[in-house]
PDB file as gemmi writes it, atoms N, CA and C in Angstrom:
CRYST1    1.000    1.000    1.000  90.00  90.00  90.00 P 1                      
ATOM      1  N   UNK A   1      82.641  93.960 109.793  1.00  0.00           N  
ATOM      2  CA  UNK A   1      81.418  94.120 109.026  1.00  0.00           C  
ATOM      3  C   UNK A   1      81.350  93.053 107.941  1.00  0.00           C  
ATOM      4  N   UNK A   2      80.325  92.559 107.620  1.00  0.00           N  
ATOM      5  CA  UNK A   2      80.254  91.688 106.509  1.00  0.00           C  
ATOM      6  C   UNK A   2      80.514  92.285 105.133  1.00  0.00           C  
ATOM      7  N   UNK A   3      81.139  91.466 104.187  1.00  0.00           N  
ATOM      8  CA  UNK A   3      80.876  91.805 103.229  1.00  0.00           C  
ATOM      9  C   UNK A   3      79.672  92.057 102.076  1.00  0.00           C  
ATOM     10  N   UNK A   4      79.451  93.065 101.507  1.00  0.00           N  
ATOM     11  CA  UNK A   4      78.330  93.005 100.373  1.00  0.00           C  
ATOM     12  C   UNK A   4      79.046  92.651  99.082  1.00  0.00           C  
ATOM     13  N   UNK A   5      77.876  93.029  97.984  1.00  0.00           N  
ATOM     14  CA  UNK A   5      77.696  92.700  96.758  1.00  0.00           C  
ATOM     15  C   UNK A   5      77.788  93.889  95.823  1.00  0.00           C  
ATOM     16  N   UNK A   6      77.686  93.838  94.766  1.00  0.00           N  
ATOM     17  CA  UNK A   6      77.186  94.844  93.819  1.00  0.00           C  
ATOM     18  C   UNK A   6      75.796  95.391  94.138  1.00  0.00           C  
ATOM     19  N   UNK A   7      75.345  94.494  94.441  1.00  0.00           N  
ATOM     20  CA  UNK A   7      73.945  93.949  94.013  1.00  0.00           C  
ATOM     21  C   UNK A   7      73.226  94.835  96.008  1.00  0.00           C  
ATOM     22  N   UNK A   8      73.669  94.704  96.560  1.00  0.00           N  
ATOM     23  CA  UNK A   8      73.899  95.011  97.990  1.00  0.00           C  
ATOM     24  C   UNK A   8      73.776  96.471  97.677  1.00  0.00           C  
ATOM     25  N   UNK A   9      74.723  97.306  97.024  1.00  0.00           N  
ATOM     26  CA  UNK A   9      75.447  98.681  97.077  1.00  0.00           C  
ATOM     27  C   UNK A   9      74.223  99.188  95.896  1.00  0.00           C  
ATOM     28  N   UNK A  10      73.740  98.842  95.327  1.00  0.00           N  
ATOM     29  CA  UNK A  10      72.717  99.281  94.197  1.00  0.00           C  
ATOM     30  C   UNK A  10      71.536  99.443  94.686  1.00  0.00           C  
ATOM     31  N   UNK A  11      71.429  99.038  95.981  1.00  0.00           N  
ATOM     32  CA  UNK A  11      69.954  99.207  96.665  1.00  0.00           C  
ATOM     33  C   UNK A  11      70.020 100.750  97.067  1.00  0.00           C  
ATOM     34  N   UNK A  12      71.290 101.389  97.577  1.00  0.00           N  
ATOM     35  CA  UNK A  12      71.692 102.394  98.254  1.00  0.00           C  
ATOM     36  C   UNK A  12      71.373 103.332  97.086  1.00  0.00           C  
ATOM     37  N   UNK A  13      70.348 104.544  97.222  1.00  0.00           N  
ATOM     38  CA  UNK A  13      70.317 105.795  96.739  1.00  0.00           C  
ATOM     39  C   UNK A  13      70.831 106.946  97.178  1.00  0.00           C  
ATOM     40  N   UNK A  14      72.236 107.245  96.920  1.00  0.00           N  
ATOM     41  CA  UNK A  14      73.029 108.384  97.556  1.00  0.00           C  
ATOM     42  C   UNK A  14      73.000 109.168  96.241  1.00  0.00           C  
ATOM     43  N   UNK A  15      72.254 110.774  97.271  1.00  0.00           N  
ATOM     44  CA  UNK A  15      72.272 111.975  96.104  1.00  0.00           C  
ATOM     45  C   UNK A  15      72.936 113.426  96.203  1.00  0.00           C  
ATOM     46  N   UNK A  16      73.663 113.542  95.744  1.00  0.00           N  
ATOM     47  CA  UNK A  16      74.343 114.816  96.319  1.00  0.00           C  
ATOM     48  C   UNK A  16      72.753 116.111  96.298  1.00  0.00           C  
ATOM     49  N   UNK A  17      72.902 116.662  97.766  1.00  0.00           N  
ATOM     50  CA  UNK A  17      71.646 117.720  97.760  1.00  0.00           C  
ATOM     51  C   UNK A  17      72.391 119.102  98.183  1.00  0.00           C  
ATOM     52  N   UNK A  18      71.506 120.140  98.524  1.00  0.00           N  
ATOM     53  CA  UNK A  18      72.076 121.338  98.831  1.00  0.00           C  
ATOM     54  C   UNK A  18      71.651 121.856 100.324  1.00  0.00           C  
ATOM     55  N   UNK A  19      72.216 121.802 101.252  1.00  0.00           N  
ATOM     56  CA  UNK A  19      71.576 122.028 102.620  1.00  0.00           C  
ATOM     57  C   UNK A  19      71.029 123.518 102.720  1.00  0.00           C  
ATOM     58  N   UNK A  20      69.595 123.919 102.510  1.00  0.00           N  
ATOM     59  CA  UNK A  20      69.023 125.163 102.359  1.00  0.00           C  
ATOM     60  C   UNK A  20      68.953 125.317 103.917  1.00  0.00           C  
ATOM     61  N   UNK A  21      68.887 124.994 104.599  1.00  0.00           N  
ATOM     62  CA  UNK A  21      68.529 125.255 105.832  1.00  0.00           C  
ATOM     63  C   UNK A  21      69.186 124.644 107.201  1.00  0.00           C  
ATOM     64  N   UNK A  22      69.917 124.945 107.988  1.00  0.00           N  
ATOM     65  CA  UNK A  22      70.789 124.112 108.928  1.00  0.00           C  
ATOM     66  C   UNK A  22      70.435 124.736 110.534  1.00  0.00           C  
ATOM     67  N   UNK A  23      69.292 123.939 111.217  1.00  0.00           N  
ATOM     68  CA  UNK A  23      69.093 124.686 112.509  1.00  0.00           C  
ATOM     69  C   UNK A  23      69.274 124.014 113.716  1.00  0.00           C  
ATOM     70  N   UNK A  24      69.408 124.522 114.658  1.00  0.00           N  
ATOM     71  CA  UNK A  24      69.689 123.874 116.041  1.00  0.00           C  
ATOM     72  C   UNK A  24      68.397 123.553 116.709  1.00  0.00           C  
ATOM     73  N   UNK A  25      68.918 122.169 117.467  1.00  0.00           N  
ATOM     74  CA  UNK A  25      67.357 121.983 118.385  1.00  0.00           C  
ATOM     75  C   UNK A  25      67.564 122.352 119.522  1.00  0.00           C  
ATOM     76  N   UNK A  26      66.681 122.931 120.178  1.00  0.00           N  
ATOM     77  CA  UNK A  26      66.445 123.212 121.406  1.00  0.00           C  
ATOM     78  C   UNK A  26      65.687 122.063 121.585  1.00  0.00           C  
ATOM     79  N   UNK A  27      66.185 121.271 123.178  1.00  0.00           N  
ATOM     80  CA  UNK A  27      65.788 120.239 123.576  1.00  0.00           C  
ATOM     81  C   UNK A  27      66.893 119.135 123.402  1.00  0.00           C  
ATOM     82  N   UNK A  28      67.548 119.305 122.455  1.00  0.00           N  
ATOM     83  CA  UNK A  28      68.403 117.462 122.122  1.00  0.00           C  
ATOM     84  C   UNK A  28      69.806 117.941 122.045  1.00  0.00           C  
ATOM     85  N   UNK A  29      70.949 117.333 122.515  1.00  0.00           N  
ATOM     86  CA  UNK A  29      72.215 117.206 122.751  1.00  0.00           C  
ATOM     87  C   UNK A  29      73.093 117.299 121.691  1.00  0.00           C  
ATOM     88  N   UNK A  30      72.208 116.439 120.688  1.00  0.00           N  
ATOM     89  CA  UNK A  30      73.122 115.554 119.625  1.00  0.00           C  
ATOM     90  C   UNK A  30      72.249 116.417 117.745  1.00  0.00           C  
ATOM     91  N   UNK A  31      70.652 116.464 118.124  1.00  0.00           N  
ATOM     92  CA  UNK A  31      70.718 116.697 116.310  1.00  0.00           C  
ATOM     93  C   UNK A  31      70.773 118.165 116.290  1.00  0.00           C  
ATOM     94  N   UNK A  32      71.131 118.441 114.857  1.00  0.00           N  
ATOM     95  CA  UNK A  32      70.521 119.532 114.210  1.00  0.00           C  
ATOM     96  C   UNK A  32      69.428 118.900 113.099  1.00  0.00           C  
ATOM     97  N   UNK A  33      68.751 119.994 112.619  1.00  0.00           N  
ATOM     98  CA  UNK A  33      67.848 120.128 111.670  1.00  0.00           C  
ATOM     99  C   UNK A  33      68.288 120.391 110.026  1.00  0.00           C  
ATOM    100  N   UNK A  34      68.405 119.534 109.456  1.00  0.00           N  
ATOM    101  CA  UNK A  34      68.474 120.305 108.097  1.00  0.00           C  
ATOM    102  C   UNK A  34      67.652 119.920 106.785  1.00  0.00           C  
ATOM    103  N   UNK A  35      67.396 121.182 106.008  1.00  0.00           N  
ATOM    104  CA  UNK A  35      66.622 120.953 104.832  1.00  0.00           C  
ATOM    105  C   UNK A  35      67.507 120.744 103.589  1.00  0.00           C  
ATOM    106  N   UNK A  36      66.850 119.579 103.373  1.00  0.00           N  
ATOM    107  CA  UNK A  36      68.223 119.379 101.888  1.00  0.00           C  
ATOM    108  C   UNK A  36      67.559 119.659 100.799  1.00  0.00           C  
ATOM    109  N   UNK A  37      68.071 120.269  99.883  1.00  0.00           N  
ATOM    110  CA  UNK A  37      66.852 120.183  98.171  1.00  0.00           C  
ATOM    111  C   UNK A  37      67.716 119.541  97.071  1.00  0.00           C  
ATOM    112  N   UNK A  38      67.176 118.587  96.970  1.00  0.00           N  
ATOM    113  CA  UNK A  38      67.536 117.954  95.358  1.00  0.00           C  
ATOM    114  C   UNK A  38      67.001 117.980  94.243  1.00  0.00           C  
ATOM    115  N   UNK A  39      66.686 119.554  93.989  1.00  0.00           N  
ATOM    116  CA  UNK A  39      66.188 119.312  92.891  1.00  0.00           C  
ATOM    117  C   UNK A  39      64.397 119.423  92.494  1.00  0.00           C  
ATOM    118  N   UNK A  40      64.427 117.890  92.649  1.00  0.00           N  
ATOM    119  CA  UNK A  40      63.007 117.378  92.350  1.00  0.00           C  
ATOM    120  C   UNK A  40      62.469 117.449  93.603  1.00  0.00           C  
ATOM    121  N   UNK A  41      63.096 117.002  94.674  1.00  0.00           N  
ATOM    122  CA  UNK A  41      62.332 116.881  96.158  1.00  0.00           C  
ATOM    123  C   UNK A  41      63.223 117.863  97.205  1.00  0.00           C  
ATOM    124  N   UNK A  42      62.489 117.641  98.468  1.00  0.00           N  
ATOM    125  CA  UNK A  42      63.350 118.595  99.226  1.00  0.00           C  
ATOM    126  C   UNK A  42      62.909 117.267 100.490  1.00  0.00           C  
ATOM    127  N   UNK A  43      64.440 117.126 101.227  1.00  0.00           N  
ATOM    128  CA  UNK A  43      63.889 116.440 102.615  1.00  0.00           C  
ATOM    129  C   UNK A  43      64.105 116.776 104.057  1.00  0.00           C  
ATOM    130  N   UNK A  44      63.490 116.902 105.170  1.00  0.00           N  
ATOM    131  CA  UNK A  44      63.898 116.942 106.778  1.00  0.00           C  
ATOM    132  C   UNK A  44      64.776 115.908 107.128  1.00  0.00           C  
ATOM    133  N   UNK A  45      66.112 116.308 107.245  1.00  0.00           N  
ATOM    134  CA  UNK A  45      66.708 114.853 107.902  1.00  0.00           C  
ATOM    135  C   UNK A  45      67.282 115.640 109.404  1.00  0.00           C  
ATOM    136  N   UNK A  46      67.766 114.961 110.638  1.00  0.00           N  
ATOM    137  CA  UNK A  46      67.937 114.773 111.712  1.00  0.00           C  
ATOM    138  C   UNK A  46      68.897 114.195 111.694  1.00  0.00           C  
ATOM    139  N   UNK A  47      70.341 115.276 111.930  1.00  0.00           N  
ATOM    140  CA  UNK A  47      71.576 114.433 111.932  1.00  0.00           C  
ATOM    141  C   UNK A  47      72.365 114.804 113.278  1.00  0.00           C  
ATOM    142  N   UNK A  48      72.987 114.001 113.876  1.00  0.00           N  
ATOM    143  CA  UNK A  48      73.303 113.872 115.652  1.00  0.00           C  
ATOM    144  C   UNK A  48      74.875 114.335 115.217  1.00  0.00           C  
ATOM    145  N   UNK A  49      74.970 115.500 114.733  1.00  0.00           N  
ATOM    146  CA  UNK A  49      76.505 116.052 114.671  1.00  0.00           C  
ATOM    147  C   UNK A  49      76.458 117.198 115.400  1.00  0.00           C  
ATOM    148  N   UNK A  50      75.531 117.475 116.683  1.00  0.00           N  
ATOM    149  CA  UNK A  50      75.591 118.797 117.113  1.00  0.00           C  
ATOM    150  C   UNK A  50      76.804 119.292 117.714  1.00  0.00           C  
ATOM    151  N   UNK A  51      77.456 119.915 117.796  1.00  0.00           N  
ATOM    152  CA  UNK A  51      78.909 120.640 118.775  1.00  0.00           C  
ATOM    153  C   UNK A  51      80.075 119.818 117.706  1.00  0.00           C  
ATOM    154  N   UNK A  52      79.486 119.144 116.680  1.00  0.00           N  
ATOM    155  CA  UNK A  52      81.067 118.622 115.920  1.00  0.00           C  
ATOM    156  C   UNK A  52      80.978 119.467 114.616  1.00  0.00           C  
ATOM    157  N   UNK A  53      79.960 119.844 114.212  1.00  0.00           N  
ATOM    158  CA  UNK A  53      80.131 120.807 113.117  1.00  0.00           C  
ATOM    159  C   UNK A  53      79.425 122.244 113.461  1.00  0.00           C  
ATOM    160  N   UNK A  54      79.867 123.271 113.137  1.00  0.00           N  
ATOM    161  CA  UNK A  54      79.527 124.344 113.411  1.00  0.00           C  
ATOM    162  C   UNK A  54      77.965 124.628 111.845  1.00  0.00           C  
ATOM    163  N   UNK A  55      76.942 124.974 112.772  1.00  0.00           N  
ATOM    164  CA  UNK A  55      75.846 125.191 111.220  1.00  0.00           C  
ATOM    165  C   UNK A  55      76.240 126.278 109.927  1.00  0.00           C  
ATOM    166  N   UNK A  56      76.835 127.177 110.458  1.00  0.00           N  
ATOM    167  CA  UNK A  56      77.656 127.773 108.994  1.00  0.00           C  
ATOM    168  C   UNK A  56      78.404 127.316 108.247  1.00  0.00           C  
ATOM    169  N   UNK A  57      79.393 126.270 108.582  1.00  0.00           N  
ATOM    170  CA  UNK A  57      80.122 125.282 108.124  1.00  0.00           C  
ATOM    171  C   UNK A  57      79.229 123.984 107.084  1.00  0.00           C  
ATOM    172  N   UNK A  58      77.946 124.117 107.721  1.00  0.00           N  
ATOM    173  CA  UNK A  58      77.028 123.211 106.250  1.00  0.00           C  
ATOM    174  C   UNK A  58      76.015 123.809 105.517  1.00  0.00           C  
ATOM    175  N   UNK A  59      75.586 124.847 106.200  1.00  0.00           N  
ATOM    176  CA  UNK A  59      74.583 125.754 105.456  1.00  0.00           C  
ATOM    177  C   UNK A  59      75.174 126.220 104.067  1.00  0.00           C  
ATOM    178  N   UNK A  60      74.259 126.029 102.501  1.00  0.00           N  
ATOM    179  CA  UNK A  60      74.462 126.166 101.665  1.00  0.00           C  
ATOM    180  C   UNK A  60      75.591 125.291 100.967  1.00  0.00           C  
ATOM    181  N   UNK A  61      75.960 124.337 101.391  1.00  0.00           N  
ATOM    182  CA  UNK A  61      77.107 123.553 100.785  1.00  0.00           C  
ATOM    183  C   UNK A  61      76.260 122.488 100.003  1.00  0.00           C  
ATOM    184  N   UNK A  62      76.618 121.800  99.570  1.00  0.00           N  
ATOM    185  CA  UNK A  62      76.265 120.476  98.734  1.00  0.00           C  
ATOM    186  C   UNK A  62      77.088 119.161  99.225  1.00  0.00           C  
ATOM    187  N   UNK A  63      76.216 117.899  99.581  1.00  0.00           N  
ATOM    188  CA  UNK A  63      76.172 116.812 101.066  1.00  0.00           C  
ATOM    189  C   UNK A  63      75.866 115.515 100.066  1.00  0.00           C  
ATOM    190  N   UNK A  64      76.945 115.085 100.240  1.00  0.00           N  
ATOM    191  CA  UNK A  64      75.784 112.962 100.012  1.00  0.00           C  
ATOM    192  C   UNK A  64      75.010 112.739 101.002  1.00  0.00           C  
ATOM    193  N   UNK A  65      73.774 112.619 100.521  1.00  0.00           N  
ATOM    194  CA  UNK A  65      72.411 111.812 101.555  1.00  0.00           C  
ATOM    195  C   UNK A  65      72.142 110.556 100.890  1.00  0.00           C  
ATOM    196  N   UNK A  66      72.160 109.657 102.008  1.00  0.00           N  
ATOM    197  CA  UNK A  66      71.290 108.539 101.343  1.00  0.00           C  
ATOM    198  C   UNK A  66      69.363 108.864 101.617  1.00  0.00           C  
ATOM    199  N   UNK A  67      69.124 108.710 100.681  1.00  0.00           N  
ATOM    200  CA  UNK A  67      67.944 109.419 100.361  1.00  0.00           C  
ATOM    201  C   UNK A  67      66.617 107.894 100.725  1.00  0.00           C  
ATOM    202  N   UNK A  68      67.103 106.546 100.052  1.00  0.00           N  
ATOM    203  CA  UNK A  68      65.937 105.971 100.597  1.00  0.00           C  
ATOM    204  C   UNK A  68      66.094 104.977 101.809  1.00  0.00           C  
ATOM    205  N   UNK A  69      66.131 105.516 102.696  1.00  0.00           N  
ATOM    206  CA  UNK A  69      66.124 104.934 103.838  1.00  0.00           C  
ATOM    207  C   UNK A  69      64.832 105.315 104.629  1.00  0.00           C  
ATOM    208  N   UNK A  70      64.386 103.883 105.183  1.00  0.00           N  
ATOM    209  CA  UNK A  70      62.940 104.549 105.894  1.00  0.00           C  
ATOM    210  C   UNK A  70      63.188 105.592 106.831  1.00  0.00           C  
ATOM    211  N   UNK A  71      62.370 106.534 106.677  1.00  0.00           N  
ATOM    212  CA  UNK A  71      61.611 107.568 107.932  1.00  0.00           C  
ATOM    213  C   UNK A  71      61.878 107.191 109.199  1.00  0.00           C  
ATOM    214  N   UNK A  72      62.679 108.120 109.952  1.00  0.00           N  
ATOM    215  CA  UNK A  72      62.824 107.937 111.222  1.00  0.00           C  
ATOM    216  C   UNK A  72      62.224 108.740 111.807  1.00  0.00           C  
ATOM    217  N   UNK A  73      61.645 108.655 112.809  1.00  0.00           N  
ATOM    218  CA  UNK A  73      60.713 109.391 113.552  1.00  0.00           C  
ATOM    219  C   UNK A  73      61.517 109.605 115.331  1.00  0.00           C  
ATOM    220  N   UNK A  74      61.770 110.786 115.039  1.00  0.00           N  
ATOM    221  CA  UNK A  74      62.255 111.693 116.508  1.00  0.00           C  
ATOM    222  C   UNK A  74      61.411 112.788 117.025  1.00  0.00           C  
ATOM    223  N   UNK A  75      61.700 112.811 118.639  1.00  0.00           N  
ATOM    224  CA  UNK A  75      60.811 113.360 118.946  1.00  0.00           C  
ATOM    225  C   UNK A  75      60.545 114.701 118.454  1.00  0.00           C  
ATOM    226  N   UNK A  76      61.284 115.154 117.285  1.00  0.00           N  
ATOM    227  CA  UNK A  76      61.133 116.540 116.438  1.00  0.00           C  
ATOM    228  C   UNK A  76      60.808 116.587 115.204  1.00  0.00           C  
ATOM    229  N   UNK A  77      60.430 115.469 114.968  1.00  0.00           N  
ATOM    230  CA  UNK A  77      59.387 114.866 113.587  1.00  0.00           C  
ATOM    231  C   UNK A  77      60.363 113.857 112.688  1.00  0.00           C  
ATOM    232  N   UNK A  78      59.645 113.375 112.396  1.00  0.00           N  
ATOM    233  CA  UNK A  78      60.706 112.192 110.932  1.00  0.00           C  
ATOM    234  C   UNK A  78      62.012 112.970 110.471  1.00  0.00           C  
ATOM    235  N   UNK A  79      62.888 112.098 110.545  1.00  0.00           N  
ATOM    236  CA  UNK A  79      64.286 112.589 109.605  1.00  0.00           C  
ATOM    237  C   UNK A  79      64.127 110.873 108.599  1.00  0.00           C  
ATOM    238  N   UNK A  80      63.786 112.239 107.136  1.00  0.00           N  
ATOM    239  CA  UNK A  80      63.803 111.514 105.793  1.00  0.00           C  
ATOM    240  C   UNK A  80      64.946 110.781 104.916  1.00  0.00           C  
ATOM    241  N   UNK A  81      66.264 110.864 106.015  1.00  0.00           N  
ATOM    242  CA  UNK A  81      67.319 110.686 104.943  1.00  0.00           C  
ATOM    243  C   UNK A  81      68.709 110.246 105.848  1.00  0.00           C  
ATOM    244  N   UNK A  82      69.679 110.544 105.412  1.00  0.00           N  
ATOM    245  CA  UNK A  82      71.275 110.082 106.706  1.00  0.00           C  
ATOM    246  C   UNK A  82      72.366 110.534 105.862  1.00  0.00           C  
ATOM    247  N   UNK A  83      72.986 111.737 106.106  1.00  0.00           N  
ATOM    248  CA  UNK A  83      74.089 112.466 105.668  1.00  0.00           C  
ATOM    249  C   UNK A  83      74.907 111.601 105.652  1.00  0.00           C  
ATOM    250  N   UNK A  84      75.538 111.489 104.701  1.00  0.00           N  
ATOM    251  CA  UNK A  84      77.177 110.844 105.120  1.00  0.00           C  
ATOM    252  C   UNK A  84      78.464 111.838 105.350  1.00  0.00           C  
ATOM    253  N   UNK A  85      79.211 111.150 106.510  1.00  0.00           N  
ATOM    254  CA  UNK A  85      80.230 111.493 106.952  1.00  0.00           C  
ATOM    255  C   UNK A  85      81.512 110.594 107.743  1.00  0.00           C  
ATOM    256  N   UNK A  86      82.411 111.289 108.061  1.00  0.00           N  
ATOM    257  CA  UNK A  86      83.939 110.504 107.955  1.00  0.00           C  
ATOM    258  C   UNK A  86      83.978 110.776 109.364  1.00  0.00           C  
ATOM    259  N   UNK A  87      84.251 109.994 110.382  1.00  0.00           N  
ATOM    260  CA  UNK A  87      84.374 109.961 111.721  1.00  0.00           C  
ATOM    261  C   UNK A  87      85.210 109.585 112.316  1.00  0.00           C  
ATOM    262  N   UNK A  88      86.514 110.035 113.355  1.00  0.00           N  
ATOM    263  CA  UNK A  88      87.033 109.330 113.700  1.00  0.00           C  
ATOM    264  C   UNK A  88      87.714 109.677 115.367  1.00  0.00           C  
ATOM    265  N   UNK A  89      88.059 108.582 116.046  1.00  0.00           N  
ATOM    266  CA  UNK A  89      88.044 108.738 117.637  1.00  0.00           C  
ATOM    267  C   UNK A  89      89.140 109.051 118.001  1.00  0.00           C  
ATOM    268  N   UNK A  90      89.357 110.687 118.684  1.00  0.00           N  
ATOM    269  CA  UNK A  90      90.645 110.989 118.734  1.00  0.00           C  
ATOM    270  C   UNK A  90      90.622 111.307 120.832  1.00  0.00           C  
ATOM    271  N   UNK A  91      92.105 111.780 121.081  1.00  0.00           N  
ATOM    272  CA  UNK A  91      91.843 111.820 122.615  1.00  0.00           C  
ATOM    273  C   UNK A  91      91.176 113.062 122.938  1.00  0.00           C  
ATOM    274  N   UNK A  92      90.857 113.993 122.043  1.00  0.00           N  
ATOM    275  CA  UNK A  92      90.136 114.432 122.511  1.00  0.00           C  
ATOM    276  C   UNK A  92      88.383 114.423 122.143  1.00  0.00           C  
ATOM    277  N   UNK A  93      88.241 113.549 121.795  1.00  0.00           N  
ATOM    278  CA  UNK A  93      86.699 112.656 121.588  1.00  0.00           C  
ATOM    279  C   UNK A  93      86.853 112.803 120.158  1.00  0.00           C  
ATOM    280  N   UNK A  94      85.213 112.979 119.629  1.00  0.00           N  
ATOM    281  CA  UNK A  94      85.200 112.444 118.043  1.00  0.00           C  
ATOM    282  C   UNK A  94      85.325 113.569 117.351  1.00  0.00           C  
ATOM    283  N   UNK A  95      86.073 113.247 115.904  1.00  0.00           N  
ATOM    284  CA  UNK A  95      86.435 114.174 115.131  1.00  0.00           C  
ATOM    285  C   UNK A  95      85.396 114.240 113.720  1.00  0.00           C  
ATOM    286  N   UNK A  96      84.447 114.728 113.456  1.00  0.00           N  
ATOM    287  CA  UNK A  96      83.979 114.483 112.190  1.00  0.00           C  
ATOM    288  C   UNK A  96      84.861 115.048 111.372  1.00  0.00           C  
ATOM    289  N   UNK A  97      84.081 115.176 110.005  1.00  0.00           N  
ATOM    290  CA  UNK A  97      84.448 115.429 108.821  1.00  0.00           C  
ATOM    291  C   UNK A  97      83.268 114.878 107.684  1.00  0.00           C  
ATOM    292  N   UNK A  98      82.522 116.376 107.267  1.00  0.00           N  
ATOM    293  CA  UNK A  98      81.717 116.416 106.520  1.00  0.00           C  
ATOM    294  C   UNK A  98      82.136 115.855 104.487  1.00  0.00           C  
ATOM    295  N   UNK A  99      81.768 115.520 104.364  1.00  0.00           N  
ATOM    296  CA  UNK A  99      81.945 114.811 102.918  1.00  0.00           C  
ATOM    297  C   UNK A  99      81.197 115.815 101.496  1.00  0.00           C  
ATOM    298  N   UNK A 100      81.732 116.360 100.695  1.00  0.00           N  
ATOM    299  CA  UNK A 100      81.716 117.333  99.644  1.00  0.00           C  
ATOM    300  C   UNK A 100      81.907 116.781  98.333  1.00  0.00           C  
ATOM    301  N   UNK A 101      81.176 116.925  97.357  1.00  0.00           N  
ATOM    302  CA  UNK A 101      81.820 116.901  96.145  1.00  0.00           C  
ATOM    303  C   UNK A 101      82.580 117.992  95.680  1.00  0.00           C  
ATOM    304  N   UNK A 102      83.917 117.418  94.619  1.00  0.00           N  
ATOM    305  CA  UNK A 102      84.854 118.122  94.608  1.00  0.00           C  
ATOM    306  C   UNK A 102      84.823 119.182  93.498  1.00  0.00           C  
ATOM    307  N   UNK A 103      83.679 119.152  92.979  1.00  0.00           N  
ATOM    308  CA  UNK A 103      82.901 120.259  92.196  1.00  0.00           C  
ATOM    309  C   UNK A 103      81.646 120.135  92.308  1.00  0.00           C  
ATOM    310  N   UNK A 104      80.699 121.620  92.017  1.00  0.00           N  
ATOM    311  CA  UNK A 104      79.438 121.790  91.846  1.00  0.00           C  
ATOM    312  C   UNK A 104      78.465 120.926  91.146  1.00  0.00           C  
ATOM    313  N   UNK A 105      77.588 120.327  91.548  1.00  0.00           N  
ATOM    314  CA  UNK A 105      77.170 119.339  90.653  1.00  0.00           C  
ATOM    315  C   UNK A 105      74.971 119.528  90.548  1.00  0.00           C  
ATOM    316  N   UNK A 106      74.655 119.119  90.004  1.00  0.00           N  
ATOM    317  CA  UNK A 106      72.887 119.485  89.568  1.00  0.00           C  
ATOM    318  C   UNK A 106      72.454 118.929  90.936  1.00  0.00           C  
ATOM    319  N   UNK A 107      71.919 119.545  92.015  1.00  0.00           N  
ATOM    320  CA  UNK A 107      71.294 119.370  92.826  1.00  0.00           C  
ATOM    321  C   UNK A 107      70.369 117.734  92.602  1.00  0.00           C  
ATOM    322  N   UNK A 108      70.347 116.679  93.072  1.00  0.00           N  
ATOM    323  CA  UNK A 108      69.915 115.206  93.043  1.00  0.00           C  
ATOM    324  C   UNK A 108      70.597 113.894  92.146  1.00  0.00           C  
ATOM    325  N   UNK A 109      72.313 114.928  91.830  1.00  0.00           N  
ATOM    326  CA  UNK A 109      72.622 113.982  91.152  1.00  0.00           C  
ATOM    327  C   UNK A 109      73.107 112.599  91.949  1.00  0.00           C  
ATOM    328  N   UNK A 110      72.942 111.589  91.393  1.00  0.00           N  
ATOM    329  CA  UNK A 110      73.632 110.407  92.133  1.00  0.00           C  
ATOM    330  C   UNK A 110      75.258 110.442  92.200  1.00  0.00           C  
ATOM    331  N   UNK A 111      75.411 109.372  93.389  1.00  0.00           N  
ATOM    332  CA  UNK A 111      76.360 108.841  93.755  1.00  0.00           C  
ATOM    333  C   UNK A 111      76.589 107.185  93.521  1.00  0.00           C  
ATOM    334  N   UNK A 112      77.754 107.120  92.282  1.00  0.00           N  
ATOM    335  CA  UNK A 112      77.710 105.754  92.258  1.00  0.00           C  
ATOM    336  C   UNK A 112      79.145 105.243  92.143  1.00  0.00           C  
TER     337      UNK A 112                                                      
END                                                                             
């Protein structure tokens, strides 16, 4: 990967949110549905972790989203945002690992 900048990493708006809502799609392999609230806003994002995280396992927790990234549009409407998470390729396929702050923090605070 190339290297960035300061200046690179400051464009990135990562906000810790609260996943109010975590649902399964009928129809797609890969997303679930979730509603994040930060606070001031609330967003639909579309994240392709289906069968690697169980939805009780994120429902009600608190998530880094990068928050301004354009609108992606799937065939189950725009996902507003892109969870971050820790991934890695084991023999028995991929292993996530969801990313937490290590205390409670004000719903939209940043990540810097």
């Amino acid at each position: 990967m190339d290297e960035i900048n300061y200046a690179d990493f400051a464009k990135l708006d990562i906000r810790i949110g609260k996943v109010i809502e975590a649902e399964d799609i009928d129809g797609s392999n890969k997303l679930i549905k979730l509603l994040i609230d930060f606070g001031e806003f609330k967003k639909t994002v579309f994240a392709g972790i289906k069968g690697l995280i169980e939805l009780d396992e994120i429902k009600g927790k608190q998530i880094p989203v990068l928050v301004n990234i354009a609108p992606k549009k799937t065939p189950f409407g725009f996902s507003e945002g892109m969870i971050l998470a820790a991934s890695e390729e084991t023999s028995e396929g991929l292993k996530l690992a969801l990313l937490f702050p290590s205390k409670e923090l004000k719903a939209g605070s940043k990540v810097e």
